[in-house]
Backbone as a chain_set.jsonl record, in Angstrom:
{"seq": "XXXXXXXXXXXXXXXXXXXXXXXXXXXXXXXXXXXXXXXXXXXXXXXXXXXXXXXXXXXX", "coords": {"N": [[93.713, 75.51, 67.114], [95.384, 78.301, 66.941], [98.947, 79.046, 68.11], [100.625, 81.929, 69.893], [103.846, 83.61, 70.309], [104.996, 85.487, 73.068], [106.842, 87.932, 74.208], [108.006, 89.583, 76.488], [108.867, 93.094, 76.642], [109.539, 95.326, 77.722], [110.076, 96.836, 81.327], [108.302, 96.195, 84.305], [107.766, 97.942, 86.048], [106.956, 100.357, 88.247], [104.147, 100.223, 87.216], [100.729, 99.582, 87.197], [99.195, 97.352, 89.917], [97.308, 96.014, 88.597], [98.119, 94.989, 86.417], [100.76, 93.936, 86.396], [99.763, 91.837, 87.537], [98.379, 90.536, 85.544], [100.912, 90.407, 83.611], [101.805, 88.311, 84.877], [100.485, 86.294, 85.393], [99.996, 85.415, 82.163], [102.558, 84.134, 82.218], [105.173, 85.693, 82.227], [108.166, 86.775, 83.534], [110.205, 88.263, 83.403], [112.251, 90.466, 82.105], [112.618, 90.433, 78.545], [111.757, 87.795, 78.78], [109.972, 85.164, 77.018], [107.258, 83.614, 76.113], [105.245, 80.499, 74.582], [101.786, 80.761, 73.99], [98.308, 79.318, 73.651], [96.559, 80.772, 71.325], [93.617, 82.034, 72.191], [90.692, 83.581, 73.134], [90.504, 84.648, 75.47], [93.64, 85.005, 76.375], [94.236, 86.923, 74.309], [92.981, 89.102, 74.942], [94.169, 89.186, 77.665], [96.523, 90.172, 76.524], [96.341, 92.427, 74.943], [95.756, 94.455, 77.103], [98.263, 94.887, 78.307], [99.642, 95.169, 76.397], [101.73, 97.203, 75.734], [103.896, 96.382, 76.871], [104.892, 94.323, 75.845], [105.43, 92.23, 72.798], [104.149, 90.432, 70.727], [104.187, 87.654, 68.572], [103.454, 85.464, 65.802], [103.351, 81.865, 66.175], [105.59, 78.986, 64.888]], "CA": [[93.866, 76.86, 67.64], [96.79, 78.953, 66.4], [99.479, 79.768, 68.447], [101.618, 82.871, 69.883], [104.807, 83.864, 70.963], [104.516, 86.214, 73.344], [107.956, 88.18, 74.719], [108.128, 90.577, 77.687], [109.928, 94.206, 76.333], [109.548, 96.777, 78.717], [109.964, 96.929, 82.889], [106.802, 96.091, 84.97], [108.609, 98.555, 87.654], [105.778, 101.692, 88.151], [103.285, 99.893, 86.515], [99.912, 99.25, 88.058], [99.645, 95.981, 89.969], [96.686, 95.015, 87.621], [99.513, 94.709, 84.992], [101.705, 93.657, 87.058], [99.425, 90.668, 87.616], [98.726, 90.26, 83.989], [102.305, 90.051, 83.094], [102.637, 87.483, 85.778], [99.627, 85.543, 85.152], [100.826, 85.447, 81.216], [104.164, 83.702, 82.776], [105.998, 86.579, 81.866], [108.479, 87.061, 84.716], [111.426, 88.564, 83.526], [112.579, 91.206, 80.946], [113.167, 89.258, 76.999], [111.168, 86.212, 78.79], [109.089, 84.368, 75.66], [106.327, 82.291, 76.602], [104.272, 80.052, 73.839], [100.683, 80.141, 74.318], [97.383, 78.992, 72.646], [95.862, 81.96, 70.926], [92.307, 82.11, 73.062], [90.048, 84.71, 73.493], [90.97, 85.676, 77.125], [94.94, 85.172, 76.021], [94.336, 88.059, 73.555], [92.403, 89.846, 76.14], [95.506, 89.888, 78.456], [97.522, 90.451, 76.083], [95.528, 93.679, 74.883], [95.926, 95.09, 78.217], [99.31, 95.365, 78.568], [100.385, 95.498, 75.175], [102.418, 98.015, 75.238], [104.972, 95.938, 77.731], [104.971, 93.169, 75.312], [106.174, 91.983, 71.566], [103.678, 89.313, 70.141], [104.126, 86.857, 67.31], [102.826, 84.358, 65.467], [104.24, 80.709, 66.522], [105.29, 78.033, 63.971]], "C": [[95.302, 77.317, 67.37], [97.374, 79.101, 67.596], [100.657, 81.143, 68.418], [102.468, 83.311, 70.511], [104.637, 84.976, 71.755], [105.839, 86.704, 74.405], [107.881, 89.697, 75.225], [109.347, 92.06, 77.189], [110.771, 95.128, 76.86], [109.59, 96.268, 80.592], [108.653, 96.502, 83.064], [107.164, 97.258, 86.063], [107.716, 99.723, 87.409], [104.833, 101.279, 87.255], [101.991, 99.225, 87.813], [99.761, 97.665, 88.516], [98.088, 94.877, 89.381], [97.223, 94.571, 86.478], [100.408, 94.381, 85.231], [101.152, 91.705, 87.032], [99.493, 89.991, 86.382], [99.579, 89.124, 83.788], [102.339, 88.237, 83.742], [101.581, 86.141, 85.414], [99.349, 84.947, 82.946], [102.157, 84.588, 81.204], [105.045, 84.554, 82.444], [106.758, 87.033, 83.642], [109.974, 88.276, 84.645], [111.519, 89.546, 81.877], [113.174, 90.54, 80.171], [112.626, 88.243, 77.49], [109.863, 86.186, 77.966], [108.562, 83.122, 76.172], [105.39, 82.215, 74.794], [103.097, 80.069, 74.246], [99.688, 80.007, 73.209], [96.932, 80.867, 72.765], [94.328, 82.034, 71.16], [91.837, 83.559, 72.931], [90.555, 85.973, 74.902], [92.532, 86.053, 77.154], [95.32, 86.622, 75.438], [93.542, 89.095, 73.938], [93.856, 90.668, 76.934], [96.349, 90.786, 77.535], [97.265, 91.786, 75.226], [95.747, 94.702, 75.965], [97.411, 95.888, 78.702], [100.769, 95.259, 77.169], [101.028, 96.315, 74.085], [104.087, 97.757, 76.181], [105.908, 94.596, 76.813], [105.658, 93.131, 73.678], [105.17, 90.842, 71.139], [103.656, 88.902, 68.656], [103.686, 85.728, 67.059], [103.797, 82.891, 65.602], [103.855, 79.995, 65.437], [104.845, 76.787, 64.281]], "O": [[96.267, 76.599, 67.631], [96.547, 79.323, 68.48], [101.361, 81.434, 67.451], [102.062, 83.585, 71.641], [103.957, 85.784, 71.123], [105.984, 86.001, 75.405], [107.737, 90.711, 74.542], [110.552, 91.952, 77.419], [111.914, 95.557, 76.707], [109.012, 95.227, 80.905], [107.882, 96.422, 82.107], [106.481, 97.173, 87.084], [107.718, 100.121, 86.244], [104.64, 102.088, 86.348], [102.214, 98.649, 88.878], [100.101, 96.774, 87.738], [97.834, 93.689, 89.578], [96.691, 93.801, 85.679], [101.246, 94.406, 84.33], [101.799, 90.715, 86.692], [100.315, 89.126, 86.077], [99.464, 87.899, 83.753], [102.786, 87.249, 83.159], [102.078, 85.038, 85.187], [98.488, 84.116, 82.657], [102.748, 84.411, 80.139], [106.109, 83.949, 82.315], [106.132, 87.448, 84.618], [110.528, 88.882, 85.562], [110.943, 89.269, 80.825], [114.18, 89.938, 80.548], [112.836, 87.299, 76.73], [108.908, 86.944, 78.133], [109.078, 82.059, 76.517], [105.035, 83.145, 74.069], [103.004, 79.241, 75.152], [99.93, 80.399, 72.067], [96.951, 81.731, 73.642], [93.708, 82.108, 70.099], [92.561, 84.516, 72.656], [90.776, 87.16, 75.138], [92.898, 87.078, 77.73], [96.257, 87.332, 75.803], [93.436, 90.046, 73.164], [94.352, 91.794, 76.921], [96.755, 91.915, 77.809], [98.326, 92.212, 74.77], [95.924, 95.864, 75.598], [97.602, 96.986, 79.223], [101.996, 95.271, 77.081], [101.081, 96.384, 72.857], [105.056, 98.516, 76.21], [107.028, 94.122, 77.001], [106.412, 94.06, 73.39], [105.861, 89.853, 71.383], [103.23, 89.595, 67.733], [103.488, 84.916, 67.963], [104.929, 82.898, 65.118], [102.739, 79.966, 64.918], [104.595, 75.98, 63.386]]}, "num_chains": 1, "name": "protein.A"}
């Protein structure tokens, strides 16, 4: 299973707290924080959702 980098861009601050969860459930906690994860179905789900908070790339 490929993975992807996946780095936090934008505020969560006025954002709904189903994106709020997301983020959080993602490990994204902090503005520029880069989490590795496996590239899954439900991963690229989340990460669909609020991927306009985000930055994703492909991990080596």
């Amino acid at each position: 299973m490929a993975k992807i980098k996946i780095t936090q861009v934008k505020s969560i601050i006025d954002r709904s707290e189903r994106q709020k969860k997301t983020m959080s459930a993602l490990g994204l906690k902090k503005l520029n924080a880069t989490v590795e994860v496996e590239a899954t179905p439900q991963i690229l789900g989340m990460v669909n959702k609020v991927n306009h908070l985000v930055k994703v790339e492909e991990a080596q």
